[in-house]
N, C-alpha and C positions, 0 to 999 in steps of 0.2 A: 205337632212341631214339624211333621214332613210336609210336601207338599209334590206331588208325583206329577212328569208333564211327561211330554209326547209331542211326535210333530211327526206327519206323512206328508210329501210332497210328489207329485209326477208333475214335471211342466213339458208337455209338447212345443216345443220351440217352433215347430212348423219349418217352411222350404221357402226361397226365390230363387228368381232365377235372374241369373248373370249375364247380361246382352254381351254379347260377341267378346266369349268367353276364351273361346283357342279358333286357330285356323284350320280347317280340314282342307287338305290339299285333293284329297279328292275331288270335293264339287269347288274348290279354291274360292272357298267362303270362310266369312267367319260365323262361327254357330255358338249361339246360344247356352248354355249351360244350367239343368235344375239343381240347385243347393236344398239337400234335407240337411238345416241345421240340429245338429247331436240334442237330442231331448236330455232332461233331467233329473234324475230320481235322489229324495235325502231323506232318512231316516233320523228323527232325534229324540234319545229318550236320556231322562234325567229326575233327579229329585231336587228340592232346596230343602233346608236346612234350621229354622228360627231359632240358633241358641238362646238368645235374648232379643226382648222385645221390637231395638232396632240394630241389630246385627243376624245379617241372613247368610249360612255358606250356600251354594250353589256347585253344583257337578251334574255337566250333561255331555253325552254320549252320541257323536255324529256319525254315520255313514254318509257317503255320499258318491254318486256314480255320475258321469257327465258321458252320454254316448259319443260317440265318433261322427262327423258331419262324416255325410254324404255326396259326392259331383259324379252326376247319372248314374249312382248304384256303386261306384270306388268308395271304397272305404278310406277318411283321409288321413286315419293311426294319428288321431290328438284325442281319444277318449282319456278318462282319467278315471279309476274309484280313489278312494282316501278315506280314514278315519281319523277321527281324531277325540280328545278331549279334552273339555270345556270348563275347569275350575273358575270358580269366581266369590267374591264378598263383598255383600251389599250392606252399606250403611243409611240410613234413616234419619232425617233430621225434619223433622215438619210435615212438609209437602214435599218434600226434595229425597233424591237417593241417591247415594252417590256407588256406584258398580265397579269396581278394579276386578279383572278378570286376564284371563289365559287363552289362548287356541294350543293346543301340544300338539302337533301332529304323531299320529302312531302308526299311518301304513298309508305307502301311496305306492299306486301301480299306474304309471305311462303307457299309453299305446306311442312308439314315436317313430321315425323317418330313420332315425340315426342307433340304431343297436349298437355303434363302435364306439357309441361316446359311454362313458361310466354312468352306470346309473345314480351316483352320488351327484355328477352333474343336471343329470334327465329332472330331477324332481325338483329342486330348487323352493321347495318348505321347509320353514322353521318357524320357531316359535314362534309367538308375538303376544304384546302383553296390549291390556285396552284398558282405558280408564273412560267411563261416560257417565253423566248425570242425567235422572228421571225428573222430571216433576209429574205427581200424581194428582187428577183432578178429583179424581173419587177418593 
């Protein structure tokens, strides 16, 4: 009646670079700039549930880390981690499924610019509910 899942992701977002990016008064040019866009890391683990034959519960388990971009090696404090969890109920009719589900966030931490603002402002997560249908060809 379980059904055990998982999910590992690292995404390397990679870098570009930004044409005449600031002025350097020095050589009183404007220079260039390399962007290493903040890579990605998400951890998801979770079970479903088959009480009955077309009624499925679902609970799954997210971490998630977003690093901080980088302009020539400055760190630019917009990383994020977060958790959260993922309740849901799937129903079965045919071919069709129809999934009502939740995101709860349970922990988020900001890198940000502004330390004077509250951090009940910084985070700006909350709940959300999702309703979406499957069709299944197999």
């Amino acid at each position: 009646a379980f059904t055990f899942k998982g999910n590992l992701l690292y995404k390397m977002n990679g870098e570009y670079t930004l044409k005449d990016a600031y002025y350097d008064p020095v050589t009183m040019e404007m220079v260039d700039a390399d962007i290493d866009i903040g890579d990605l890391f998400l951890l998801t683990a979770g079970a479903d549930y088959r009480w009955q034959y077309r009624l499925t519960f679902g609970f799954d388990f997210v971490y998630g880390s977003r690093f901080a971009a980088e302009i020539e090696g400055e760190d630019q404090k917009n990383g994020m981690t977060y958790m959260d969890i993922d309740p849901s109920v799937k129903y079965s009719i045919s071919l069709f499924e129809f999934v009502l589900g939740a995101k709860i966030p349970v922990y988020t931490e900001l890198e940000t610019y502004a330390p004077w603002v509250p951090e009940s402002d910084q985070k700006g997560r909350s709940m959300t509910i999702n309703f979406r249908t499957n069709y299944r060809i197999f």
